[in-house]
VOLO-379786 format. One record per residue (C-alpha): residue in one letter; y, z, x. Coordinates in Angstrom, 2 decimals, always signed. Example, Ala and Ser with C-alpha at 12.3 -4.5 7.8 and 13.67 -1.06 7.14 Angstrom:
2
<site><loro>a</loro><north>-4.50</north><up>+7.80</up><east>+12.30</east></site>
<site><loro>s</loro><north>-1.06</north><up>+7.14</up><east>+13.67</east></site>
//
This chain:
88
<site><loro>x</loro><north>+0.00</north><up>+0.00</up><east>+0.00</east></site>
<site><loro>x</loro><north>+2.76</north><up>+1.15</up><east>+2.98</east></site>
<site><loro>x</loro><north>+1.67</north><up>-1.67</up><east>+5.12</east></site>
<site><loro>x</loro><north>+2.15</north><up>-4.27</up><east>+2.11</east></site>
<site><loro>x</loro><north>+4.61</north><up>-2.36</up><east>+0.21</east></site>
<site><loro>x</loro><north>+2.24</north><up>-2.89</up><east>-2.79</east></site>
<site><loro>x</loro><north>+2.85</north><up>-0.44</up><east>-5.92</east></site>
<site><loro>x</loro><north>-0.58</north><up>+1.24</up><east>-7.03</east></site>
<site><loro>x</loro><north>-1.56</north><up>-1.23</up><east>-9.48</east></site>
<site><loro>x</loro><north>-0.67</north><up>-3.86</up><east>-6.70</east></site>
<site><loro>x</loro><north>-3.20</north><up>-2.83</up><east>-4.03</east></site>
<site><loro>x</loro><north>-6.12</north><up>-2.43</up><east>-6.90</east></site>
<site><loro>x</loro><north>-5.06</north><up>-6.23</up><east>-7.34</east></site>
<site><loro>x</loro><north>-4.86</north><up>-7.21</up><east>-4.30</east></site>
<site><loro>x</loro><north>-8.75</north><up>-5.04</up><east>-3.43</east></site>
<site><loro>x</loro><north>-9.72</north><up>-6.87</up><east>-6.47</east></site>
<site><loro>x</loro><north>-9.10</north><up>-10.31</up><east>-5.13</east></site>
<site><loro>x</loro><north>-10.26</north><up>-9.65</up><east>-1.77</east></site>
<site><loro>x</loro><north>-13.79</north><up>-8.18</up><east>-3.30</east></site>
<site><loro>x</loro><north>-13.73</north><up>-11.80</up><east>-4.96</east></site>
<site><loro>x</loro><north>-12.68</north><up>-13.84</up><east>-2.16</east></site>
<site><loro>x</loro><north>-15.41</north><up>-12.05</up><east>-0.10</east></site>
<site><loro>x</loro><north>-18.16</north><up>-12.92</up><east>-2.80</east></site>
<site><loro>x</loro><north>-17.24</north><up>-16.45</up><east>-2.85</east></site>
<site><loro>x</loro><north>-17.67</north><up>-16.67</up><east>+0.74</east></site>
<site><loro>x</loro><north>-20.36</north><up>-14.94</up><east>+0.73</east></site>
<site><loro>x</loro><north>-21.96</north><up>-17.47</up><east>-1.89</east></site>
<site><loro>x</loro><north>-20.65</north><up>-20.59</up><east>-0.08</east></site>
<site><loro>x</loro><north>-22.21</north><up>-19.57</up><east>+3.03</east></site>
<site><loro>x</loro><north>-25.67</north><up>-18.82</up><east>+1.50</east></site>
<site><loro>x</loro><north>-25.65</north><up>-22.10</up><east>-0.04</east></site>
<site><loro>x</loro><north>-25.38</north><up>-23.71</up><east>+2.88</east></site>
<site><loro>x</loro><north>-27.38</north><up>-21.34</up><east>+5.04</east></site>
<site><loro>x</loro><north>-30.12</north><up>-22.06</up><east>+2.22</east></site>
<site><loro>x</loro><north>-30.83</north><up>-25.74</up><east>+2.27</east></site>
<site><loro>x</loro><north>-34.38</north><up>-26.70</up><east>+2.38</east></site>
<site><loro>x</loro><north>-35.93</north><up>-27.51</up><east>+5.90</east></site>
<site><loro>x</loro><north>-32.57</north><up>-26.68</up><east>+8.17</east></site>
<site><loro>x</loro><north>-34.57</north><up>-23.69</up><east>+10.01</east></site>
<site><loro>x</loro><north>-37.76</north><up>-25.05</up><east>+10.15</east></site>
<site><loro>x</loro><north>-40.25</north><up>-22.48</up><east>+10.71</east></site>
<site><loro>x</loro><north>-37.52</north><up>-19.94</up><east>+10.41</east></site>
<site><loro>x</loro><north>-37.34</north><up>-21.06</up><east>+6.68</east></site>
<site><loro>x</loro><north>-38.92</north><up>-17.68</up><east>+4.97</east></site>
<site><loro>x</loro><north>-37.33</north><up>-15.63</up><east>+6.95</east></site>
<site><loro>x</loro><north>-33.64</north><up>-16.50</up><east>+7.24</east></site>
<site><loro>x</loro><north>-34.30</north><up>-16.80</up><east>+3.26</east></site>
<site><loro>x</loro><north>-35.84</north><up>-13.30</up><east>+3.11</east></site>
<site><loro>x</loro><north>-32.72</north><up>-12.00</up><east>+5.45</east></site>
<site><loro>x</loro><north>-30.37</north><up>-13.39</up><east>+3.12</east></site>
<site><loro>x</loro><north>-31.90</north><up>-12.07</up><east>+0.01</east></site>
<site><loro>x</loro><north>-31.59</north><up>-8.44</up><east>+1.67</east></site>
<site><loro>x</loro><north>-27.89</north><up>-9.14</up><east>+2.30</east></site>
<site><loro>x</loro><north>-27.35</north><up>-10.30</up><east>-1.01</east></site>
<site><loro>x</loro><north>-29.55</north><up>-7.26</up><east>-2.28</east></site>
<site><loro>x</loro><north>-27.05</north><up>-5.05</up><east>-0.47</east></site>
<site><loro>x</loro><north>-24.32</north><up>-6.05</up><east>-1.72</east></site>
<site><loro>x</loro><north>-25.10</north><up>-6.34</up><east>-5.38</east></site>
<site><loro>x</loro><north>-27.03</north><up>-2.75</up><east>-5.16</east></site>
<site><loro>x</loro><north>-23.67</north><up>-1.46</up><east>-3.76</east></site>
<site><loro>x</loro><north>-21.41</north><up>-2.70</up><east>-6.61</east></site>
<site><loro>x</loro><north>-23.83</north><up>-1.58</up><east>-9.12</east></site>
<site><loro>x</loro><north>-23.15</north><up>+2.43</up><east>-7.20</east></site>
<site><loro>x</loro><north>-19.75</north><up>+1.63</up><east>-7.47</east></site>
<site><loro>x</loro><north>-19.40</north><up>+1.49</up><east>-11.13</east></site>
<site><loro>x</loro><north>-22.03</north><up>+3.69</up><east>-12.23</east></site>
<site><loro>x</loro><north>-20.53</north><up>+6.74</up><east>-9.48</east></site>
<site><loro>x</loro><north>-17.40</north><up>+8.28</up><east>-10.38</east></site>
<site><loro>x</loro><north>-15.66</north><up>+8.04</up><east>-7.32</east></site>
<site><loro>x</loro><north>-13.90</north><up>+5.53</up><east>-7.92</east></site>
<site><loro>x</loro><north>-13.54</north><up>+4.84</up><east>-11.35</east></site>
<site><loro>x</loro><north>-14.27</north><up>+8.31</up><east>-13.25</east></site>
<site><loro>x</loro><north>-16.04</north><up>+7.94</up><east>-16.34</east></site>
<site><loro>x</loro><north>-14.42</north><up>+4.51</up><east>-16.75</east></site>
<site><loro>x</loro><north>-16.84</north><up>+2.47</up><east>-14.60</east></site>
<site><loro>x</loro><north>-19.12</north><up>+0.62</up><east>-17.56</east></site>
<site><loro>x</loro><north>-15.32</north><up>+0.05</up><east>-19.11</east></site>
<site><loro>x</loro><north>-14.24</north><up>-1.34</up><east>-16.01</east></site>
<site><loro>x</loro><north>-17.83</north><up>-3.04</up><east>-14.86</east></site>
<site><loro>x</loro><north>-17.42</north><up>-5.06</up><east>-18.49</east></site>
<site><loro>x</loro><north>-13.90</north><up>-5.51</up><east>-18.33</east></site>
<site><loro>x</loro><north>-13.30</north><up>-6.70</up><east>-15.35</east></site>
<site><loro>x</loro><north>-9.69</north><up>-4.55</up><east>-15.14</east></site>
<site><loro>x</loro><north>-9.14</north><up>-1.10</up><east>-13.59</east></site>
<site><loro>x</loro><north>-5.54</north><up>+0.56</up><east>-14.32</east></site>
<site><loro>x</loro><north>-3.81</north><up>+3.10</up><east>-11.83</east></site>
<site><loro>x</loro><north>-2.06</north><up>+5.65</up><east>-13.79</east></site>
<site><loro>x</loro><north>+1.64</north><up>+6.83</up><east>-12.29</east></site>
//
């Protein structure tokens, strides 16, 4: 927030976007980590890596909103949602 001189609400944006960003890279890169044949015998396991990472990830946003560290008793609101408010 200092560093940007965001208000509240305009750092949770701004986390927001870079959680998206970050998943759409994330996806991109699979896709083309993913294509059929490109590590030959590797194949299985750069797909089995991959699927951990992804695992990961996704197991760590589903703590996220079900935790109330960061979200209270608001997470399955903000999980459906998509929006998370900072009060003043």
């Amino acid at each position: 927030m200092a560093e940007r001189r965001f208000t509240p609400q305009g750092a949770v944006h701004f986390a927001g976007n870079l959680v998206k960003d970050t998943v759409a890279n994330f996806q991109q890169n699979e896709a083309a980590l993913l294509v059929p044949g490109a590590f030959g015998d590797w194949d299985a396991e750069v797909r089995a890596y991959v699927r951990g990472l992804r695992d990961c990830v996704v197991g760590t946003l589903h703590w996220i909103y079900e935790t109330d560290r960061y979200f209270g008793d608001l997470g399955e609101d903000v999980r459906s949602s998509g929006w998370a408010f900072v009060g003043s």
